[in-house]
Each structure stands twice: as C-alpha cells, then as structure tokens.
C-alpha positions in Angstrom: 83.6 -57.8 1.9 81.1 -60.9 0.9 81.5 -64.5 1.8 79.4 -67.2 1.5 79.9 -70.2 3.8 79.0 -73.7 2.6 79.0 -76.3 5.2 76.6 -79.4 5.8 75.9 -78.4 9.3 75.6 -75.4 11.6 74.6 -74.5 15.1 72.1 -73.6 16.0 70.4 -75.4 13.3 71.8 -78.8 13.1 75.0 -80.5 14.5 76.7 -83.6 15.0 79.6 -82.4 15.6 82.1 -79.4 15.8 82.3 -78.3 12.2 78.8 -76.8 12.9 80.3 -75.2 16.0 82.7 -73.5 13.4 80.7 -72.6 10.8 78.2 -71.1 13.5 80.6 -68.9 15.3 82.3 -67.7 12.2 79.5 -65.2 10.9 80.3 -62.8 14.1 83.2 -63.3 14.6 84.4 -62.4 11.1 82.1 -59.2 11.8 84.5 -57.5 13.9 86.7 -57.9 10.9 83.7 -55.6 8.7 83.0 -59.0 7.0 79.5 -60.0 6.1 79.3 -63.7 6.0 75.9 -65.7 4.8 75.7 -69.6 5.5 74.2 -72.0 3.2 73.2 -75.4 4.4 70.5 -78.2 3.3 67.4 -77.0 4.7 67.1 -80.2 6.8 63.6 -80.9 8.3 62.8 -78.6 10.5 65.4 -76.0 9.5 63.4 -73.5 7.9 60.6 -73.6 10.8 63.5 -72.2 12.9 64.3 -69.2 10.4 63.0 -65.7 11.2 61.6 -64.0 8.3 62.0 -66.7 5.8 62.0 -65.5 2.0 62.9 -67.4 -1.2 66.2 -65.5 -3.1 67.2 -68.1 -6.0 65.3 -71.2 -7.4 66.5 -74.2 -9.6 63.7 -76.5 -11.7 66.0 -79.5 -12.1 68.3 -79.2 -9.5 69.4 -83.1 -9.0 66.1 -84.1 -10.1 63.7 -82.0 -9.1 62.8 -78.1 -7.8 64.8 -76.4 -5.4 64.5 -72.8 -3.3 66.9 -71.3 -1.8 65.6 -69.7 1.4 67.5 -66.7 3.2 66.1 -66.0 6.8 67.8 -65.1 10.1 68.7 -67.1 13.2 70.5 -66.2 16.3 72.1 -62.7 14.3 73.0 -65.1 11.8 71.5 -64.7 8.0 71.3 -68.5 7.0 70.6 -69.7 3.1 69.0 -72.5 3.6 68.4 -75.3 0.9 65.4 -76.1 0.3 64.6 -79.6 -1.5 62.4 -81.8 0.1 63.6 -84.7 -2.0 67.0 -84.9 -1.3 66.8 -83.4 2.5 63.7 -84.3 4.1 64.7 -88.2 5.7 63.9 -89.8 8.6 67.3 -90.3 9.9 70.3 -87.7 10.6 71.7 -85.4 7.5 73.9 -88.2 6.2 72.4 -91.3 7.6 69.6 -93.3 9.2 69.5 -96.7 11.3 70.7 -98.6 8.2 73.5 -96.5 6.9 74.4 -93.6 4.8 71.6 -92.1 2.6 72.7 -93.9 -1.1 72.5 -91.0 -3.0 74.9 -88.2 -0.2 77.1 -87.9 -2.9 74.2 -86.0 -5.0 72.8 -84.6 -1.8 75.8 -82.5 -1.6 76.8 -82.0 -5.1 73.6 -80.2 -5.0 74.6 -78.0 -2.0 77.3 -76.9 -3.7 75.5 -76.7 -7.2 73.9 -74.2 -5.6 76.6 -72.7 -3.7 78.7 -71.5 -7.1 75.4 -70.7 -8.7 74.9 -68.0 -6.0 78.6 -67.0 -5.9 79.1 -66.9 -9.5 75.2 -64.9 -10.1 73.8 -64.1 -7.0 71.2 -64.2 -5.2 67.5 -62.7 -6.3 67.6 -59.8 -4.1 71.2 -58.8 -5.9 73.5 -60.3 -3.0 77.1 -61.7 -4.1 79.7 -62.8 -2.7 83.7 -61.8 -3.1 84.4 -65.3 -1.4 83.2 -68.3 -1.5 84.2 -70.7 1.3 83.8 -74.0 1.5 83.8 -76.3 4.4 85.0 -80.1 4.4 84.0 -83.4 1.6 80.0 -82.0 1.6 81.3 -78.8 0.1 84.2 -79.9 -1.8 82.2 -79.5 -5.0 81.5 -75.8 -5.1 85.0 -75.2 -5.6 85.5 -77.4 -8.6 82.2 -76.0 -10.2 83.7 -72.4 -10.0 86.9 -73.6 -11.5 85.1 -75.7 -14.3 81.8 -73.7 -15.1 83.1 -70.1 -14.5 83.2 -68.4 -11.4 82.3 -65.0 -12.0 85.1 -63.5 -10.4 84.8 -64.7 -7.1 87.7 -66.5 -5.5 87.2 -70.3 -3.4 88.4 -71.4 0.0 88.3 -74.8 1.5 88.8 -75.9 4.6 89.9 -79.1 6.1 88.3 -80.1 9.3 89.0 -83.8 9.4 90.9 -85.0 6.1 89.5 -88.6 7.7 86.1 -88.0 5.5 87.1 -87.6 1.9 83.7 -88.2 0.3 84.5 -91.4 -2.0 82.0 -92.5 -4.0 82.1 -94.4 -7.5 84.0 -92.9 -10.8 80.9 -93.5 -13.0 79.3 -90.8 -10.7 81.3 -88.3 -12.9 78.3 -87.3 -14.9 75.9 -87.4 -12.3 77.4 -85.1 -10.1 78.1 -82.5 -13.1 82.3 -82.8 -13.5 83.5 -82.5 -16.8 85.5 -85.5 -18.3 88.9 -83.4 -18.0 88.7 -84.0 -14.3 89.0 -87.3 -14.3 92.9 -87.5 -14.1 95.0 -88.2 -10.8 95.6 -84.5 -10.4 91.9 -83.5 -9.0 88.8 -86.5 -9.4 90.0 -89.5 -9.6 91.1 -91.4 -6.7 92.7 -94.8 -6.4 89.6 -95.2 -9.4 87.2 -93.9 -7.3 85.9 -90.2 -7.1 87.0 -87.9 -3.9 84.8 -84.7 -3.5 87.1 -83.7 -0.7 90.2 -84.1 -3.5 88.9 -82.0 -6.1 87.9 -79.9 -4.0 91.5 -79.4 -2.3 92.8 -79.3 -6.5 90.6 -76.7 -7.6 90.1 -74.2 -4.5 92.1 -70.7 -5.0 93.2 -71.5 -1.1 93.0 -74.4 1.4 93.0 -73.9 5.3 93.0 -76.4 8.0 92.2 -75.5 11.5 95.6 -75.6 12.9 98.8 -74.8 11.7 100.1 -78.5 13.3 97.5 -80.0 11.2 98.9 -78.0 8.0 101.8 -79.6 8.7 101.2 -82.9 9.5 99.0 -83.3 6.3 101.7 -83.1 4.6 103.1 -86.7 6.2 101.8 -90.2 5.3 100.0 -90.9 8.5 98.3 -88.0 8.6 97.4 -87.2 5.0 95.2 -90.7 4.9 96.0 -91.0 1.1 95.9 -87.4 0.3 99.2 -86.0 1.7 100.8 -85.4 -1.9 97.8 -83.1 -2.9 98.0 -81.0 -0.3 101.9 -81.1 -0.6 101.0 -79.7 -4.3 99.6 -77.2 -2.8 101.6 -76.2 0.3 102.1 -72.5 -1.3 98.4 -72.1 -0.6 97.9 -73.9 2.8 97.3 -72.4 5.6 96.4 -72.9 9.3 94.2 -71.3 11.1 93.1 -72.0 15.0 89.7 -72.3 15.6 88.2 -69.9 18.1 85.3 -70.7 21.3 82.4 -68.2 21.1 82.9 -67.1 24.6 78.9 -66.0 24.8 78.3 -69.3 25.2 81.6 -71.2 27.1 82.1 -68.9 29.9 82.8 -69.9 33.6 81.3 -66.1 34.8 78.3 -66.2 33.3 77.3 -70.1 32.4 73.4 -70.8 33.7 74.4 -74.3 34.0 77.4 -74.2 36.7 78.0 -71.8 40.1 80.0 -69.0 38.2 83.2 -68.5 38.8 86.5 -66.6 37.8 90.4 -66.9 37.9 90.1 -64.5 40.6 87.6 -66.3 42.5 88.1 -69.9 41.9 86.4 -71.3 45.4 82.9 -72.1 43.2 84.8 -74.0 41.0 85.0 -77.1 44.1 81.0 -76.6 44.6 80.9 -77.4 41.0 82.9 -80.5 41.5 81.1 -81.5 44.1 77.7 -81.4 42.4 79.3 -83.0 39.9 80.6 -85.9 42.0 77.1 -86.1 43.2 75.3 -86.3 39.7 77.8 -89.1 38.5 76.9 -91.1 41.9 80.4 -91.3 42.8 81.9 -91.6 45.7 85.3 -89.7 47.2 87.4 -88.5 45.1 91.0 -87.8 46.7 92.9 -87.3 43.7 92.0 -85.0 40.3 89.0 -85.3 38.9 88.9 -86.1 35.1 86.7 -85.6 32.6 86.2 -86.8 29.0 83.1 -85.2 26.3 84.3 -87.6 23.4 83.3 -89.2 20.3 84.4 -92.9 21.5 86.8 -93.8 19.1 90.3 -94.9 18.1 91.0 -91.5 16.8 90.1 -90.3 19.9 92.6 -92.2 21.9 89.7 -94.3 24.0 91.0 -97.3 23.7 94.2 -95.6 25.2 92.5 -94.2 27.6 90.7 -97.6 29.0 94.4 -99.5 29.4 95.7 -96.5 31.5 92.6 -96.3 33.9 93.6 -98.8 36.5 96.4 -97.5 37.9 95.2 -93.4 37.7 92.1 -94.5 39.7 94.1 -97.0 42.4 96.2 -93.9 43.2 93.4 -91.6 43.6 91.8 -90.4 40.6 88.2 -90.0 39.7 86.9 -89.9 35.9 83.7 -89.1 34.6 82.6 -89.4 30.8 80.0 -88.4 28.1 80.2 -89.8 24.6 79.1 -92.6 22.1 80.7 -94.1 19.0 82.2 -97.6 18.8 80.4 -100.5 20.2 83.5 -102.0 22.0 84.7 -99.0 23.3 81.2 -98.1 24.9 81.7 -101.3 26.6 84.9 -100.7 28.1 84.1 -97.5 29.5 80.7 -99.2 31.0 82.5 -102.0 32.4 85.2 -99.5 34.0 82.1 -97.6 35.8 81.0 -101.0 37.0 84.9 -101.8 38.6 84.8 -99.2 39.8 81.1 -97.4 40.5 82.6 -95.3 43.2 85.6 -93.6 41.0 84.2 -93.6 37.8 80.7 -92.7 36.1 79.7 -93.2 32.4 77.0 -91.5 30.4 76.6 -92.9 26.5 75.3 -90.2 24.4 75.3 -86.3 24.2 73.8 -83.8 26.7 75.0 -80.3 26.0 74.0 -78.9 29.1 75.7 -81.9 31.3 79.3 -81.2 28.8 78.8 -77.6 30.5 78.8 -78.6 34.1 81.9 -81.4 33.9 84.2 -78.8 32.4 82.8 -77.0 35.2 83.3 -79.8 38.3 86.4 -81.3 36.5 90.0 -81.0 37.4 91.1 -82.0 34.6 89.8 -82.7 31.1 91.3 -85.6 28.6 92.2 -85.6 25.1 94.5 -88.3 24.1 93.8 -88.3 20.6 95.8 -89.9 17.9 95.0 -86.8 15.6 93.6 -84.6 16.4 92.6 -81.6 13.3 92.3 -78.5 16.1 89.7 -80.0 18.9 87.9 -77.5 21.0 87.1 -79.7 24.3 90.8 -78.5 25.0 89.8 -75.1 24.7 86.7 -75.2 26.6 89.2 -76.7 29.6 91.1 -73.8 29.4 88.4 -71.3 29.9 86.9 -73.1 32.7 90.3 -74.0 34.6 89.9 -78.0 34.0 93.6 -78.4 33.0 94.0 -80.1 29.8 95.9 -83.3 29.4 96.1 -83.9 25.6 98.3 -85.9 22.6 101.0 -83.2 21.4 99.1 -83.4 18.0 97.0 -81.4 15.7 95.7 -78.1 17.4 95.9 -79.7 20.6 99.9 -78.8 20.1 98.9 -75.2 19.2 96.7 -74.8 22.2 98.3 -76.1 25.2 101.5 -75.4 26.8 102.9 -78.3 28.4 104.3 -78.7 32.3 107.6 -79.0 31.8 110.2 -78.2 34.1 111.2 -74.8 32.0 107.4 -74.0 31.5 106.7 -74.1 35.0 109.8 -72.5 35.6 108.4 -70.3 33.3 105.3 -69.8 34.4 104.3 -70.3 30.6 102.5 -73.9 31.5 98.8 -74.2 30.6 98.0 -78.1 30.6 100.0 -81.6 30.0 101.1 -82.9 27.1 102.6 -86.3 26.1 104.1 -87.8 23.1 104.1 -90.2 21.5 100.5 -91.1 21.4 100.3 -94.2 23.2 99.6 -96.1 26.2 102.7 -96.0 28.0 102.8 -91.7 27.1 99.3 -91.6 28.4 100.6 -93.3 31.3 103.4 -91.0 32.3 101.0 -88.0 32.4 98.1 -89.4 34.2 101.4 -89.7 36.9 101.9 -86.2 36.3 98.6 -85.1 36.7 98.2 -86.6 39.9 101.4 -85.3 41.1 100.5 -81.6 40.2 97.6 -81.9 41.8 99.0 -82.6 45.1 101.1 -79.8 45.1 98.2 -77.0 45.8 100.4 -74.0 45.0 101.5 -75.3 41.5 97.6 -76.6 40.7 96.3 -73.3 41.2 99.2 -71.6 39.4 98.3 -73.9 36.7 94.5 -73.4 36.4 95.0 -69.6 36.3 97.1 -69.6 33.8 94.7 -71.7 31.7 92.4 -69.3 32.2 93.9 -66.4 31.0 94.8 -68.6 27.8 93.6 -66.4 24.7 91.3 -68.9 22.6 88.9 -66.5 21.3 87.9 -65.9 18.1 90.1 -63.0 17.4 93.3 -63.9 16.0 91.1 -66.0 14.0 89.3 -63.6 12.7 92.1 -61.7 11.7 93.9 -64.2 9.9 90.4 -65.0 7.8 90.4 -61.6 7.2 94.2 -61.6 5.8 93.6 -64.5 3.7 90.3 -63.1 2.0 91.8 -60.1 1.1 95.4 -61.9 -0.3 92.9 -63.9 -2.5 91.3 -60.9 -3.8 94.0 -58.8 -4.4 
C-alpha cells in the first residue's frame, strides 16, 4: 500500500511544533504495517540542501504564479517530496511568518502544497509512483482533499487529520478563485464560513475520512467548546471520525539509551536522582525537598500557564521545586520570570526552545506538568511516562487517553500511571499539586508509580495498526 503524506512541517526538516513530530515518525512506523509512506512539504530554505540524492519527479509552469519542482530525495530513512518554489517558500522568517506577522499570501502558499499534493495522487509522480492514499495533515493541507473531490481524484481515497481544530486557516471569500475552488463550494456545507473561507472546513467536508489524534478529542469535537465554531461539521461526519493516539519514536525518547542524560531503566532507577541533581544544578537552584516539576510548554492559555502561575505559591512553600522551558505569550513569559525571581532558589525559567535541555528535565524531573485546557493528544505526557517523571495533566484530549489517574481504586489497583484533575482550573490544579506532593512523600507508592509509568505502552504500534485498518476500510 501507497500514501502520501501532506503536512506543512516535518522533523527532521522543519518544526515548530509537534505535528512535525507526527508526520516524521509516521513513515516507519506505518512500515511495520508493509506501508510505504512519501511526505510532501514546501521545500523551505534549506530543505533540499538536507536531502540525500535529490531528483526532480513532477513540475508545474504556473503553479500560483510561477514554476514549481517537485523534489523527491531521502532523509533520515525517510523519502521526502519536497516542494520546490522559491517564490512562495523562500522568506526570511519561519514557514508561516516573520517579525511582522503572517506571510499575506499563506493561504496560496498552501493551496499550492496541496495543488500539488492531488496532482501527484491523482497522476503520479514522473518516475510512475502513486499513491492509494492520500493523507492530509491539519488547515495547510486541507485543500488536497477538496481538489480530489472537485477535480477528480483518480481513484485514490483522502484522509485528514485534525491536530489542533484551534487553526482553521480563515482567509477572505473572494479568495475562492484564487485558491482554485469551484463556485459550488461556496455554500455552508464545505467553504464558506461565517462569510469567510476555512481551508481546515472544506477540507473536513470533502475528505473520504477524518481522524484526530485521540479518541477524547473525537469526541470532544463534537461539543461547542471544543469544536471552536466547527463542531456541527465534524458532527456531520461522526460516521467517519476517528481517533487515533499518537505514538513517541522511542529511537529517540528513551531513558536507556538517551546521550543527553545518565541512562537508566525501571529496573535501575538510582541514575534517575543523578539526573535530578545535574538538573538542579543547571537551573541554579537550590534544595529541593519536595518533587521536582517540570514544564516544556508553549506558554499559553491553552496550555493552562496562566493556571499554572496562581497555583505556584503554595506547591513551592510546601516543598516543591519547578523548572521550565517555553515561549509564547508576552504576559505569561513574565509571570513565569517573575516566579524564578521570588523564588530563585525553587524555581528556574528558560524562555525559548532547547531540544537537548527538554531531554535532560524529563530526565532530572519528578514530575512533569500539563494542565492544559485542551489538549488534541500532547506528547510531553508521553515522554514523562517513558522517562518515569510522573505526569500531572488536565483529564482532556489525549492526555485522558494516556494517563491513568491516582485514585484510591487505581492505586489499589496498581493500574495508576500519573495524576489527573478535572475540571481544568485553578482550584483542580490546586488539589493535585497537594497530591503530588503527598505521593511523593510516601517512597514506596512514588516508586510504584514511576514504574508503572514506565512500562506504559506509548509506542507507535497500536497506532500503526489502527492507520493501517483505516487505509484499507477506505480502499475496500
């Protein structure tokens, strides 16, 4: 079996966040499953200087203006399609914006991505490669499925998948022409959207099959405060929704064989406390007698941040320590900096992203927090499991799917894997930072605890299989 994979981002090539985790990992793990996957992306600057073997396999004269090349070469295993049009691709800034705001003409940046996309799935490539499947991931590929369903699609069947229904990919209604949709689909049933144009909604109208990246999300689409506007279209089409967990690549997350950390194991956890201590260390902290938190976040409301900042003063007056890489919203930058500053020797801040640095705090952490108000699947939670830093998390999303939480019948049980609190809010939060700290005390229970995290299944395998299912339900 074929697929192509359309996303806007992809590790190793270019990420911002964990869609290009996704898309990355899919290609092998969907190759256990005897499924050859290709990815297209825009061939950002720079992208096709890290391709191996780089050759052109389809061309377009006019495609959004000017000529295009689609370049197949190979990069970490993976065979990558990169799209290669200077004009649209090649900016100064990020893929979808610079210091001054979103590039003016995305909508058309990605139109043209997924131009592309159902010209190769409907054709094929040069070399005489098609797809059975075409999948498409989030707003920046929402257009390859409606191009299938309006311009012919050759036989080959459409997925999309939902990441984070929060970016819909509005844009103007007199865009219709200019990113190629026929009149017909203007009406409220796939284009049009409150007047305006949603790539994300036709995408979720026209698609053979929709997936989200947990079955919690599926549902919780579904509801006003989650759907953000497009809850009755994917109620529409709740016969072909489906949820499926996202997976870690465990090549690269692994406590035994990280070069970042001292290794360590469920059976050997004693390296795990030299980690913490060099973490300790690195943040310039000072003792730490309670657990030790960590956050790797986007600083945001979604994210629960804000949340996060009101609950801090008591968790760190009792004992607790919290250390915590991210960026995003101004205000909530300066909260967490002016926390550090109350309290430089319980609590260290670094603004921005370090890859590396995310690797050793899951390493040195206790504990890792995810109080997000939604939360699509997340994988910080997973990472935490794999590396024993016990996940505290928002019973949301796939944060729900993935953790079990300390309950008295779970413990009971020995079934608990993390903590989880609803509802999402301060006083919630609240309650389990208590609990947290009270586990931790109890030795016997923690290491009970961070075991059984451990041995928490959030590979890519189930995953895979359920792709797998779904691919060949479409096709039959």
């Amino acid at each position: 079996m074929r697929v192509l994979s359309v996303a806007s981002e992809c590790v190793p090539l270019i990420k911002t966040g964990g869609l290009a985790d996704v898309v990355g990992a899919l290609p092998a793990a969907l190759a256990s499953q005897k499924i050859e996957m290709r990815v297209m992306i825009p061939a950002y600057k720079g992208i096709l200087e890290s391709l191996v073997g780089a050759e052109e396999v389809w061309a377009d004269w006019n495609l959004y203006g000017e000529h295009a090349r689609l370049m197949k070469g190979e990069v970490a295993g993976m065979t990558v399609l990169a799209l290669d049009a200077p004009h649209l691709y090649h900016r100064a800034g990020g893929p979808y914006a610079d210091a001054s705001g979103d590039y003016w003409d995305n909508p058309e940046r990605f139109a043209a991505l997924s131009w592309a996309a159902a010209a190769v799935a409907r054709d094929g490539t040069g070399e005489g490669w098609k797809p059975d499947i075409l999948h498409a991931h989030d707003w920046q590929a929402g257009l390859a499925p409606a191009y299938l369903r309006y311009h012919g699609n050759g036989g080959v069947k459409s997925v999309l998948t939902v990441h984070n229904i929060a970016f819909q990919g509005v844009t103007g209604g007199d865009r219709l022409n200019s990113l190629r949709l026929p009149w017909h689909a203007w009406n409220p049933e796939h284009a049009e959207y409150h007047g305006n144009l949603s790539t994300l909604k036709v995408g979720l109208a026209t698609a053979d099959a929709i997936t989200t990246v947990s079955p919690t999300y599926a549902e919780e689409l579904m509801r006003p405060e989650f759907g953000m506007g497009l809850e009755g279209v994917i109620a529409a089409r709740a016969n072909d929704l489906t949820g499926i967990l996202n997976g870690v690549d465990e090549a690269t997350w692994s406590p035994e064989n990280d070069p970042e950390i001292s290794p360590y194991s469920a059976r050997n956890l004693k390296p795990k406390a030299e980690n913490r201590a060099r973490l300790i260390e690195e943040f310039g902290l000072g003792d730490v007698p309670g657990p030790l938190a960590v956050v790797v976040s986007r600083l945001t409301w979604q994210k629960g941040i804000d949340l996060l900042a009101d609950a801090l003063p008591a968790f760190v007056a009792a004992g607790g320590g919290l250390v915590l890489l991210g960026s995003g919203e101004p205000h909530l930058e300066t909260a967490m900096k002016a926390a550090a500053e109350r309290w430089p020797e319980r609590v260290g801040v670094r603004i921005g992203y370090d890859e590396a640095l995310s690797h050793r705090m899951f390493a040195g952490g206790d504990a890792v927090l995810v109080p997000s108000r939604f939360e699509p699947c997340g994988l910080t939670q997973m990472y935490g499991l794999k590396y024993g830093t016990v996940p505290v998390v928002a019973a949301t999303g796939g944060l729900n799917d993935t953790v079990i939480g300390a309950s008295p019948a779970s413990l009971s049980a020995n079934a608990a894997t993390g903590i989880s609190f609803h509802p999402v809010d301060g006083i919630a939060l609240a309650g389990a930072l208590r609990q947290l700290l009270h586990l931790y005390q109890d030795r016997g229970t923690w290491t009970r605890l961070v075991k059984r995290a451990m041995k928490a299944d959030v590979s890519w395998d189930g995953p895979a299989a359920a792709y797998h299912a779904l691919y060949r339900s479409l096709l039959a």
